[in-house]
PyMOL commands that place a pseudoatom at each C-alpha (Angstrom):
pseudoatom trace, name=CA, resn=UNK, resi=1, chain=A, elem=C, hetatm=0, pos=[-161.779, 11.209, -9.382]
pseudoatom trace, name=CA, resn=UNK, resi=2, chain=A, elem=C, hetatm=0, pos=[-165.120, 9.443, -9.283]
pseudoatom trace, name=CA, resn=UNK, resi=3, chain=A, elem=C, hetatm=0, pos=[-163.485, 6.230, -9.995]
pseudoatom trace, name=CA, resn=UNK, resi=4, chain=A, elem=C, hetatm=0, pos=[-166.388, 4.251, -8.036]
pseudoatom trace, name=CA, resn=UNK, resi=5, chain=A, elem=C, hetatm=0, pos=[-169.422, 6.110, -10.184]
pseudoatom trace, name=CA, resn=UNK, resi=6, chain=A, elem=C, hetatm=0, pos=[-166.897, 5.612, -13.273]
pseudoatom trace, name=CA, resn=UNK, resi=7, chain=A, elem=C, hetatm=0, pos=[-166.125, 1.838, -12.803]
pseudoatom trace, name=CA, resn=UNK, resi=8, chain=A, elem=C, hetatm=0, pos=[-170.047, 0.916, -11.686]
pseudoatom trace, name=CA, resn=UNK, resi=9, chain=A, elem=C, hetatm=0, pos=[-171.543, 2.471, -14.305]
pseudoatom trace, name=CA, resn=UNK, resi=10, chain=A, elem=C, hetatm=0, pos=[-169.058, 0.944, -17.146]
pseudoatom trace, name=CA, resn=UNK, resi=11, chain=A, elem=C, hetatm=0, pos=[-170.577, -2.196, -15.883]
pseudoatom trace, name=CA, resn=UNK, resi=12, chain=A, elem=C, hetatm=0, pos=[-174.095, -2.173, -14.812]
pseudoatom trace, name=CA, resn=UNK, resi=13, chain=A, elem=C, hetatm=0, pos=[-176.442, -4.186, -16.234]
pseudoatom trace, name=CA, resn=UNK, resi=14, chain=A, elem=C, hetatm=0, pos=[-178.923, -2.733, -18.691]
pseudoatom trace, name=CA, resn=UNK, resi=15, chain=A, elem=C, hetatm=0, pos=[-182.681, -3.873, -20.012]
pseudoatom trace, name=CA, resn=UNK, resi=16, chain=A, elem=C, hetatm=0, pos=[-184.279, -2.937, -23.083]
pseudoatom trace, name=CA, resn=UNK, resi=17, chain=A, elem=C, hetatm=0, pos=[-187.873, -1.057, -22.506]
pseudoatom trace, name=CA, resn=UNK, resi=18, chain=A, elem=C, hetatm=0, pos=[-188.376, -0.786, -26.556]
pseudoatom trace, name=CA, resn=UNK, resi=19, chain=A, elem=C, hetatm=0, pos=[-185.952, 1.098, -28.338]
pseudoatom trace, name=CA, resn=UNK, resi=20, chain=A, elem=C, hetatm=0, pos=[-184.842, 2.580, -24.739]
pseudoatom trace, name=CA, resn=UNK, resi=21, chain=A, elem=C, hetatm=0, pos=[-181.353, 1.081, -23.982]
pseudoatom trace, name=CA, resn=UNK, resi=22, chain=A, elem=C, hetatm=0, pos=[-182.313, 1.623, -19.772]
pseudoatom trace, name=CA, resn=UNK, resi=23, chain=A, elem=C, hetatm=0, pos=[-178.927, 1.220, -17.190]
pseudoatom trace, name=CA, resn=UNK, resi=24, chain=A, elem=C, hetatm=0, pos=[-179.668, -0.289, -13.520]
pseudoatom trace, name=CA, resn=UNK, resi=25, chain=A, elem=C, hetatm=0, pos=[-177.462, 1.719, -11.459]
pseudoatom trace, name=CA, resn=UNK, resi=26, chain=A, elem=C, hetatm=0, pos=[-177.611, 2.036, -7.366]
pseudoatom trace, name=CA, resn=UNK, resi=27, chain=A, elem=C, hetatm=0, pos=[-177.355, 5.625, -7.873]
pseudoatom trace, name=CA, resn=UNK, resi=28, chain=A, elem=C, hetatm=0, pos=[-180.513, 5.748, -10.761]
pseudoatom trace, name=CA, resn=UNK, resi=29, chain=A, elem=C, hetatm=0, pos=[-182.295, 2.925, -8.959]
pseudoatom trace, name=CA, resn=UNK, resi=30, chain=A, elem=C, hetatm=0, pos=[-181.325, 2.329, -5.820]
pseudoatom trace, name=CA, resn=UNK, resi=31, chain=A, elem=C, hetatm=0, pos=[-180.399, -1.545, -7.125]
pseudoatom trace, name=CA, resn=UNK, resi=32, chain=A, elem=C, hetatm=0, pos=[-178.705, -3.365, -6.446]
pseudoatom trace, name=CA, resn=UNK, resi=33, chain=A, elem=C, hetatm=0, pos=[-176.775, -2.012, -3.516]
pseudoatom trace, name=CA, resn=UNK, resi=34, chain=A, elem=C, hetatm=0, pos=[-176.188, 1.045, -2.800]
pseudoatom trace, name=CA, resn=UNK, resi=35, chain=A, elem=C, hetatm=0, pos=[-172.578, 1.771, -1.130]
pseudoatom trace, name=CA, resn=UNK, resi=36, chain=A, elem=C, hetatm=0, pos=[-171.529, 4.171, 1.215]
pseudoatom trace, name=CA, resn=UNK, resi=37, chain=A, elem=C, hetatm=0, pos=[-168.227, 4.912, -0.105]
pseudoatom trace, name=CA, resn=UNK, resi=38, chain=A, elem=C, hetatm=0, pos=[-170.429, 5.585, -3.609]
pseudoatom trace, name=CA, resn=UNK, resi=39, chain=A, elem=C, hetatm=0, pos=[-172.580, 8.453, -2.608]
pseudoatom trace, name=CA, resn=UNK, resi=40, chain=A, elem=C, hetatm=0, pos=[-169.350, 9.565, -0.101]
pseudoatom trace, name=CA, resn=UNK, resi=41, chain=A, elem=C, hetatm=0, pos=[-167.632, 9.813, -3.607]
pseudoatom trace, name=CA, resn=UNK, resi=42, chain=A, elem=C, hetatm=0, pos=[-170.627, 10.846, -5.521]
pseudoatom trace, name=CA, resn=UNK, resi=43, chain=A, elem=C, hetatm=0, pos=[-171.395, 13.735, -2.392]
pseudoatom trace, name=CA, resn=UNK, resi=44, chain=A, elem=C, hetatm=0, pos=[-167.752, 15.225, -2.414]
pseudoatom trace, name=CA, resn=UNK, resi=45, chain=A, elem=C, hetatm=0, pos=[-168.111, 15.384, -6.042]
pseudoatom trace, name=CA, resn=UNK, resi=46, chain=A, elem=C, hetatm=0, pos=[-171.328, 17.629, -5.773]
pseudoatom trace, name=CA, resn=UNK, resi=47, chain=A, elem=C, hetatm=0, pos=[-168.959, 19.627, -3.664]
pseudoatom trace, name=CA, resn=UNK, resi=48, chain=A, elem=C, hetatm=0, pos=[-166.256, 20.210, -6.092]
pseudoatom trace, name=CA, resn=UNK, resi=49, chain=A, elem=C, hetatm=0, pos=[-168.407, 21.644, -8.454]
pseudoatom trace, name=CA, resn=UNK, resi=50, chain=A, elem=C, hetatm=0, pos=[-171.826, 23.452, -6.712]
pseudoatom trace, name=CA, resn=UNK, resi=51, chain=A, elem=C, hetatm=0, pos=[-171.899, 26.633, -6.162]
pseudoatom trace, name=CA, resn=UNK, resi=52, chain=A, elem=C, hetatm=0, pos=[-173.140, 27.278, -2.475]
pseudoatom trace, name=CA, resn=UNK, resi=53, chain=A, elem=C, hetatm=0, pos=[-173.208, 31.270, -2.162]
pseudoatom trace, name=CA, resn=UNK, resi=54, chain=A, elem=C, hetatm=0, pos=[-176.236, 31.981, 0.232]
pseudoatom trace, name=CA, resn=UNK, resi=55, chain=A, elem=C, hetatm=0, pos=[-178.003, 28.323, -0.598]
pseudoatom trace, name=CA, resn=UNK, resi=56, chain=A, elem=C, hetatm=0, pos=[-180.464, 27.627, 2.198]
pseudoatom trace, name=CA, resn=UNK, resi=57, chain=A, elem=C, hetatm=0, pos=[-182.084, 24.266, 1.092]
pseudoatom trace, name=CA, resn=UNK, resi=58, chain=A, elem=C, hetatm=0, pos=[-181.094, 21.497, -0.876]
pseudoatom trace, name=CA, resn=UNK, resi=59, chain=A, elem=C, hetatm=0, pos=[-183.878, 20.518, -3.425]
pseudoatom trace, name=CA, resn=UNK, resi=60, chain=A, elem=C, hetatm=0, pos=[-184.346, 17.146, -4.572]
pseudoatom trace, name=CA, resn=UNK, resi=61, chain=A, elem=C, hetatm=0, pos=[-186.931, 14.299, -6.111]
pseudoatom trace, name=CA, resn=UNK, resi=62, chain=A, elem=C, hetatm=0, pos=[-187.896, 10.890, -4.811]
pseudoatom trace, name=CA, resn=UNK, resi=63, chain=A, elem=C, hetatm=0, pos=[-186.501, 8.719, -5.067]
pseudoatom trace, name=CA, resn=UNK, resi=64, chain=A, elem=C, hetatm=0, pos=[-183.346, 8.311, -5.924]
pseudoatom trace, name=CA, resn=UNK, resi=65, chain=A, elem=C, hetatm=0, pos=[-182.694, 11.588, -5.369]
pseudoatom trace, name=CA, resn=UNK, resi=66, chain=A, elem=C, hetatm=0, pos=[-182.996, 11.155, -1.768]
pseudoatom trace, name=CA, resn=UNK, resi=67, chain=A, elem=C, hetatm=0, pos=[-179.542, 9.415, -1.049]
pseudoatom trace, name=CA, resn=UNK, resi=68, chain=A, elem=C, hetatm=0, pos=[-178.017, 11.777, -2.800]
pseudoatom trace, name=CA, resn=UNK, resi=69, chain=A, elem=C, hetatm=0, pos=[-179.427, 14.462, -1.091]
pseudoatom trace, name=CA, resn=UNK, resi=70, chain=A, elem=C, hetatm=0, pos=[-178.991, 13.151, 2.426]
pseudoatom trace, name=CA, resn=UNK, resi=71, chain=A, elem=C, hetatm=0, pos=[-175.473, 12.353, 1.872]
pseudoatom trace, name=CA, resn=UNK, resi=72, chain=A, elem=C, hetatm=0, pos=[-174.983, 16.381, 0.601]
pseudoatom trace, name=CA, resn=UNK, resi=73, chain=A, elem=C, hetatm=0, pos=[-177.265, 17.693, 3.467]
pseudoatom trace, name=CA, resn=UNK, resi=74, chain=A, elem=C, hetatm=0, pos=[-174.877, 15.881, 5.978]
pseudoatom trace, name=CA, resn=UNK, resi=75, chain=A, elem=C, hetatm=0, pos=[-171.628, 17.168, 4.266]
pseudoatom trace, name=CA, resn=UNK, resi=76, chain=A, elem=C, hetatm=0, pos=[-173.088, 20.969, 4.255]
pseudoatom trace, name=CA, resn=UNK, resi=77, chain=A, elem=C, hetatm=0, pos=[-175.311, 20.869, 6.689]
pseudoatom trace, name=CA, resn=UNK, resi=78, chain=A, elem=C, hetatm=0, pos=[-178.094, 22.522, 4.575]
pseudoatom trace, name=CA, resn=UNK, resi=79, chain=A, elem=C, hetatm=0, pos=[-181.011, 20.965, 4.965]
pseudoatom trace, name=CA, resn=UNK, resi=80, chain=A, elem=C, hetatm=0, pos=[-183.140, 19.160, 2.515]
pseudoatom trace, name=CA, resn=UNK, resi=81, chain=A, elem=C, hetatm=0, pos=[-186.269, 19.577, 0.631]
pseudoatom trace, name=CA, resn=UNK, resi=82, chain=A, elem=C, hetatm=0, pos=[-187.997, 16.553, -1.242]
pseudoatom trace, name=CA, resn=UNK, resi=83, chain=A, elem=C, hetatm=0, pos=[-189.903, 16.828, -4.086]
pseudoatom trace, name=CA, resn=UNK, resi=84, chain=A, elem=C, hetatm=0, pos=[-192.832, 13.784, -3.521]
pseudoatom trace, name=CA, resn=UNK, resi=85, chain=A, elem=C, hetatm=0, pos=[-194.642, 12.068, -5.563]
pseudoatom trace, name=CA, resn=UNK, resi=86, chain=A, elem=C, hetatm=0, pos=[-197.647, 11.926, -3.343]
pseudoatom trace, name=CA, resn=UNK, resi=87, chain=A, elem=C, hetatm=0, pos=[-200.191, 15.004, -2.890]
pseudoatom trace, name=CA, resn=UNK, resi=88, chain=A, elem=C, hetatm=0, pos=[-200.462, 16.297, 0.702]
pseudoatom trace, name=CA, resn=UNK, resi=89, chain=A, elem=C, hetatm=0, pos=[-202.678, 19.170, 0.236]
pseudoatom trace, name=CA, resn=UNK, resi=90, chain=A, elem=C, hetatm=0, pos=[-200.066, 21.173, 3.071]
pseudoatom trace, name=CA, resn=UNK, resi=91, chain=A, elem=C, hetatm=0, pos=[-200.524, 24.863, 2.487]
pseudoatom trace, name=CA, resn=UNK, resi=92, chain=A, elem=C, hetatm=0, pos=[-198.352, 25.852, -0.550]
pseudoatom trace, name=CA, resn=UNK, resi=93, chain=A, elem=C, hetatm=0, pos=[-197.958, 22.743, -2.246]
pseudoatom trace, name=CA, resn=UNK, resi=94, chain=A, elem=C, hetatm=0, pos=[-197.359, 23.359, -5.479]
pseudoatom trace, name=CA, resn=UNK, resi=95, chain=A, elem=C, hetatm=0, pos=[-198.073, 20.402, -8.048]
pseudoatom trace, name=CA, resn=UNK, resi=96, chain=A, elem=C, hetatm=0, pos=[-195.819, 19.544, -11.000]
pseudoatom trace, name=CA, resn=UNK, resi=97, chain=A, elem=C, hetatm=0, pos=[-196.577, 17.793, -14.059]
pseudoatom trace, name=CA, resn=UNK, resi=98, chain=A, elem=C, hetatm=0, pos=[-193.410, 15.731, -15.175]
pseudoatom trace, name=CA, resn=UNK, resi=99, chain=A, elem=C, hetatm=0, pos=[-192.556, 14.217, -18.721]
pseudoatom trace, name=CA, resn=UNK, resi=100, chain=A, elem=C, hetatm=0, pos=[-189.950, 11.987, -19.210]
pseudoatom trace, name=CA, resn=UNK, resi=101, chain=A, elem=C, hetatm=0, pos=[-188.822, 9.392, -21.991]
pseudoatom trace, name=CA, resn=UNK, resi=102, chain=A, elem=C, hetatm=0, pos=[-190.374, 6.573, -20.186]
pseudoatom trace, name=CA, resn=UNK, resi=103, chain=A, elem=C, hetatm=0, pos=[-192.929, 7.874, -18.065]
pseudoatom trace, name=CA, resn=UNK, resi=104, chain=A, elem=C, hetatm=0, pos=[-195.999, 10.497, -16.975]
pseudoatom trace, name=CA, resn=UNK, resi=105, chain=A, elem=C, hetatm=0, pos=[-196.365, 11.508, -13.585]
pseudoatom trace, name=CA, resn=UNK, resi=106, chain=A, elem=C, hetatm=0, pos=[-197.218, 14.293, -10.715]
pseudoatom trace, name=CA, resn=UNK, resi=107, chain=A, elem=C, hetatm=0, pos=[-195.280, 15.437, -8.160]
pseudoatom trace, name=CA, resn=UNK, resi=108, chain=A, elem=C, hetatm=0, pos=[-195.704, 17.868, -4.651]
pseudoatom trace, name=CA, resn=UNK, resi=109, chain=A, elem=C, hetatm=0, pos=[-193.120, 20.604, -3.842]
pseudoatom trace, name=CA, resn=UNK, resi=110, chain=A, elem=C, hetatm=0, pos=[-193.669, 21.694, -0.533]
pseudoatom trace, name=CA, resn=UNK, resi=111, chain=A, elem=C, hetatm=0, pos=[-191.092, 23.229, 2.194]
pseudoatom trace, name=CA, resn=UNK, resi=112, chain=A, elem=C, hetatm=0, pos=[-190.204, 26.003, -0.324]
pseudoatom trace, name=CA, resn=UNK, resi=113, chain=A, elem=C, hetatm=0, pos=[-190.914, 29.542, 0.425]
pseudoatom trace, name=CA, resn=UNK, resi=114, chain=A, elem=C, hetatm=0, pos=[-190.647, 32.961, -1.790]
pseudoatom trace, name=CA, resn=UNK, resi=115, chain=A, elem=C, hetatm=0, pos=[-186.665, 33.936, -1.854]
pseudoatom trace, name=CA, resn=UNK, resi=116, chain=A, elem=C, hetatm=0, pos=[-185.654, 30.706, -0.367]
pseudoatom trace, name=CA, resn=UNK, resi=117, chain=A, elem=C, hetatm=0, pos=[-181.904, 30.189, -2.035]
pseudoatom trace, name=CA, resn=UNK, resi=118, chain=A, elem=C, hetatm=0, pos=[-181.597, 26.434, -3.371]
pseudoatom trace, name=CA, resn=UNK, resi=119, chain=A, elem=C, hetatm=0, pos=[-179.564, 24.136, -5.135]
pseudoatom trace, name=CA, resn=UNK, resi=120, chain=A, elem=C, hetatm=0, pos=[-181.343, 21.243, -6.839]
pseudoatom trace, name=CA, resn=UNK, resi=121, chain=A, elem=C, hetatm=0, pos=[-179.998, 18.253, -7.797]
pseudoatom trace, name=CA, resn=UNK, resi=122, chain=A, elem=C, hetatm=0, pos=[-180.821, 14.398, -9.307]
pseudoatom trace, name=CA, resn=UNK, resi=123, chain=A, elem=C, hetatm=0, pos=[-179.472, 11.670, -9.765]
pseudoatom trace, name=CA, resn=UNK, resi=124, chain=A, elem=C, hetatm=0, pos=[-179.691, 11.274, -13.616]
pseudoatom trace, name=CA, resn=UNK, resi=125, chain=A, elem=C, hetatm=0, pos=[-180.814, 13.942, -16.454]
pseudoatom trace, name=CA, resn=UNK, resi=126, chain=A, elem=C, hetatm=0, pos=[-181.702, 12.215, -20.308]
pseudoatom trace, name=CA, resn=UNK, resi=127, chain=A, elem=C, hetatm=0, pos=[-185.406, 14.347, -21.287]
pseudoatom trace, name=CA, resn=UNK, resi=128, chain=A, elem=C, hetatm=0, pos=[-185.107, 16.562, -19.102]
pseudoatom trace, name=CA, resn=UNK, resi=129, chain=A, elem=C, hetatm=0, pos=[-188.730, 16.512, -18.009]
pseudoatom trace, name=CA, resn=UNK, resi=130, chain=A, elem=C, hetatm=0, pos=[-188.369, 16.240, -14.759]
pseudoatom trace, name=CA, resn=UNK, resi=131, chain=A, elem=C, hetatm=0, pos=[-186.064, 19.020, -14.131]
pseudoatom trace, name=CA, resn=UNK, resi=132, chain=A, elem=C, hetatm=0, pos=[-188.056, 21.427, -16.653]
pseudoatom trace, name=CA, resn=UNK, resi=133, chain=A, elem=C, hetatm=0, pos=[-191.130, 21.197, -14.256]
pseudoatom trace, name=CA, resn=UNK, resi=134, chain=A, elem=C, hetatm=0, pos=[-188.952, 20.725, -11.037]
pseudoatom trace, name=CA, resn=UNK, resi=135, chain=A, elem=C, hetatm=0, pos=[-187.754, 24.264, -12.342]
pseudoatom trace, name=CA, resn=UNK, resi=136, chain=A, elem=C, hetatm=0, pos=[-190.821, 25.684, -12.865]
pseudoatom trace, name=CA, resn=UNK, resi=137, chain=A, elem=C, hetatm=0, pos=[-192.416, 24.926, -9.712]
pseudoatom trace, name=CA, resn=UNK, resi=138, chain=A, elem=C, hetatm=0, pos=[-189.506, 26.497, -7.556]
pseudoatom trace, name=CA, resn=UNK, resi=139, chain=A, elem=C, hetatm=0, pos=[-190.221, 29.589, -9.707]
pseudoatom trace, name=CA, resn=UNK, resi=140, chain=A, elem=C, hetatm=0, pos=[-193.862, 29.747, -8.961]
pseudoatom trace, name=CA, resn=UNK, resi=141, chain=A, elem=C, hetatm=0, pos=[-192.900, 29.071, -5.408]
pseudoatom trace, name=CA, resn=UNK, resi=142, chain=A, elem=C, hetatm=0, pos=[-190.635, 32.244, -5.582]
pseudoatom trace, name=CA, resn=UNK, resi=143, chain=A, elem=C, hetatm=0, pos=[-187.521, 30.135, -5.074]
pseudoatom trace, name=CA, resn=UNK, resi=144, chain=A, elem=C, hetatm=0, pos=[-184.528, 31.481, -6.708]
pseudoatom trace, name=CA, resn=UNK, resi=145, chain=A, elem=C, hetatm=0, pos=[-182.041, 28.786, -8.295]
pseudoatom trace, name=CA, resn=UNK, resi=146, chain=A, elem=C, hetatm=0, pos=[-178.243, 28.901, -7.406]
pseudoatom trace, name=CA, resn=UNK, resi=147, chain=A, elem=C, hetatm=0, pos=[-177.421, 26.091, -9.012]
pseudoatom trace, name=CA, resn=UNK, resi=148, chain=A, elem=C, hetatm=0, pos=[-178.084, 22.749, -10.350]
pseudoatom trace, name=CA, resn=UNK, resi=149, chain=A, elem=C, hetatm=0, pos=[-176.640, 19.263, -11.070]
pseudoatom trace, name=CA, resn=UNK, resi=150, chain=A, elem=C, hetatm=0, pos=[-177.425, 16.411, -12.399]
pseudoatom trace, name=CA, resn=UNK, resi=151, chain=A, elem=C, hetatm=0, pos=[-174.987, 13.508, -10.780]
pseudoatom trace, name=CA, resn=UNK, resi=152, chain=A, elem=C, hetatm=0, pos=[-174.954, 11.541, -14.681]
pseudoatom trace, name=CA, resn=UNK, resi=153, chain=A, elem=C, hetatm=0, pos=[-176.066, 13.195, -17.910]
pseudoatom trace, name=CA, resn=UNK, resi=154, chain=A, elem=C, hetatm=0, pos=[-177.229, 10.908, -20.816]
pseudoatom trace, name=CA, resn=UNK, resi=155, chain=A, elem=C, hetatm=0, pos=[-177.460, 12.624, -24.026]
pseudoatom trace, name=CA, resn=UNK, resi=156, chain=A, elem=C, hetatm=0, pos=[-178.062, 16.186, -24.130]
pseudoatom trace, name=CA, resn=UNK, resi=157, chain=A, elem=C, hetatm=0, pos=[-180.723, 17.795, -22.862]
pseudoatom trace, name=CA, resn=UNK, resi=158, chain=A, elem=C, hetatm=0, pos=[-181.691, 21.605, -22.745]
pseudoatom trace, name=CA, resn=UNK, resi=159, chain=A, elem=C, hetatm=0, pos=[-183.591, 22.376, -19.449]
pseudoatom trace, name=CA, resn=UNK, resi=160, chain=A, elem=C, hetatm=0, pos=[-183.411, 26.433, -20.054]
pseudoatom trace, name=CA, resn=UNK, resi=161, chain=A, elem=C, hetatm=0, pos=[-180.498, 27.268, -18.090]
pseudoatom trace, name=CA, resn=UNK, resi=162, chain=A, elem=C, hetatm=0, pos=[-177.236, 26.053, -17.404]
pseudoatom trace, name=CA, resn=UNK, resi=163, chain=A, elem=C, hetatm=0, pos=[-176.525, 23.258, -15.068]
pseudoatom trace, name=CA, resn=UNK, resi=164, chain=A, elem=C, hetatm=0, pos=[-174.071, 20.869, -13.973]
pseudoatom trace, name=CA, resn=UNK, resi=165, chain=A, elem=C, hetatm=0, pos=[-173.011, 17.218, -14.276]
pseudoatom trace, name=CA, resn=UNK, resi=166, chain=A, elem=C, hetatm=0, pos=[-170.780, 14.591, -12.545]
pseudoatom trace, name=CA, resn=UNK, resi=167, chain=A, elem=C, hetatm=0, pos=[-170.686, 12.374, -15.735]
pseudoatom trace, name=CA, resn=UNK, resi=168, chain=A, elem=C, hetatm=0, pos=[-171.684, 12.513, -19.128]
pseudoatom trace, name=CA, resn=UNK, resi=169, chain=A, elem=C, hetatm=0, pos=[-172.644, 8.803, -20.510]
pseudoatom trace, name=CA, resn=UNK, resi=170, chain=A, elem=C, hetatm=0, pos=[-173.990, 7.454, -23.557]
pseudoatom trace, name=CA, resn=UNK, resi=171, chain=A, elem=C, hetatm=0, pos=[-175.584, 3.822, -23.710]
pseudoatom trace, name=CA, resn=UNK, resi=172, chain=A, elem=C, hetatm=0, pos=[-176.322, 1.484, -26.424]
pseudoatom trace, name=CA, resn=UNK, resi=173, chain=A, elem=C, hetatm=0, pos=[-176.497, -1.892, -26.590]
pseudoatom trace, name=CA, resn=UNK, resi=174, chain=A, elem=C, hetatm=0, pos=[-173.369, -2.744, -25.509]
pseudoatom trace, name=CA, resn=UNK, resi=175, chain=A, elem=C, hetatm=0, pos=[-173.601, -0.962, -22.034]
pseudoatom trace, name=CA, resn=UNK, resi=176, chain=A, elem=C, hetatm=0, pos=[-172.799, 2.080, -20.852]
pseudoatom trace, name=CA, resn=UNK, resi=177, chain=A, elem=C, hetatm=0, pos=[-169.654, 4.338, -21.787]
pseudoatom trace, name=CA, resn=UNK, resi=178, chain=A, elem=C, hetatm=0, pos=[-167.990, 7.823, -19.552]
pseudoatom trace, name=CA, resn=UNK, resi=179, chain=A, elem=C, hetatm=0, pos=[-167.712, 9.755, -22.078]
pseudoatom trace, name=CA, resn=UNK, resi=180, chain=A, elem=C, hetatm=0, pos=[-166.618, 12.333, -19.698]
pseudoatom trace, name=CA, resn=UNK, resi=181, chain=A, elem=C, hetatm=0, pos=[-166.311, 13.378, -15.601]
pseudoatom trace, name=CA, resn=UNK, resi=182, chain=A, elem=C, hetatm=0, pos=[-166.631, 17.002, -14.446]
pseudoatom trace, name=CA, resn=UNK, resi=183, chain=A, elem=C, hetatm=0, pos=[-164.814, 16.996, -11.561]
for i in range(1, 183): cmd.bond("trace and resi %d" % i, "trace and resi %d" % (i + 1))
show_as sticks, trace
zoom trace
């Protein structure tokens, strides 16, 4: 299983932002192709392993969470919410502060209403700063969280509740290793 996310991330190519030991990935960065039969593989993971009971959106962030998404959406024909990094000012935009290891930003949820049932999910979890205020949002919203996943985990990362992962990886300056696939 996953022998496509396994075998592209054992040999990425990596750059060095400081200390930060940072993988290029089509799935993290959309570079340098991204493959269909990756996010096919990569989608009927996410299917393996999410839990779909009563889920009536799909809840992800730009940008690479947007292949991702799309390729789930089409597979389960829920449809798909993305969180933007650009303010709209729609009625009941909510705005989230994110934190990561390597940068500051804002994002816009929008689409979300009070006891909408979603699953959120991203393409790569290492701070968790993004998902912490991804979380928060949908909760302020009045959103309640089936379930999440993160397609690859790097390190660990506490984000208040439990969620999922395709891959766990760890990366030094050698590259990145699997340490382990969840499906």
């Amino acid at each position: 299983m996953l022998k496509k996310l396994v075998d592209t991330l054992e040999s990425c190519p990596m750059v060095h932002r400081g200390e930060y030991h940072y993988f290029i990935h089509p799935v993290s960065d959309g570079v340098s192709l991204v493959e269909p039969a990756l996010l096919r593989e990569v989608a009927l993971g996410m299917v393996r392993v999410l839990d779909f009971s009563g889920v009536n959106k799909i809840v992800v962030v730009e940008a690479m969470g947007i292949p991702i998404g799309v390729a789930l959406s089409l597979i389960t024909d829920i449809p798909l919410c993305i969180v933007r990094k650009r303010y709209y000012g729609l009625p009941g935009e909510v705005a989230l502060h994110q934190s990561t290891g390597y940068s500051k930003g804002e994002l816009y949820l929008n689409g979300i209403e009070a006891g909408d049932r979603v699953i959120v999910i991203d393409d790569v979890i290492s701070t968790g700063g993004t998902m912490k205020a991804l979380l928060q949002g949908l909760a302020l919203a009045g959103a309640e969280v089936q379930d999440v996943l993160v397609v690859i985990k790097r390190g660990e990362c506490d984000i208040g509740r439990p969620y999922k992962s395709l891959v766990e990886i760890e990366v030094d300056e050698t590259g990145v290793h699997v340490k382990d696939t969840h499906c």
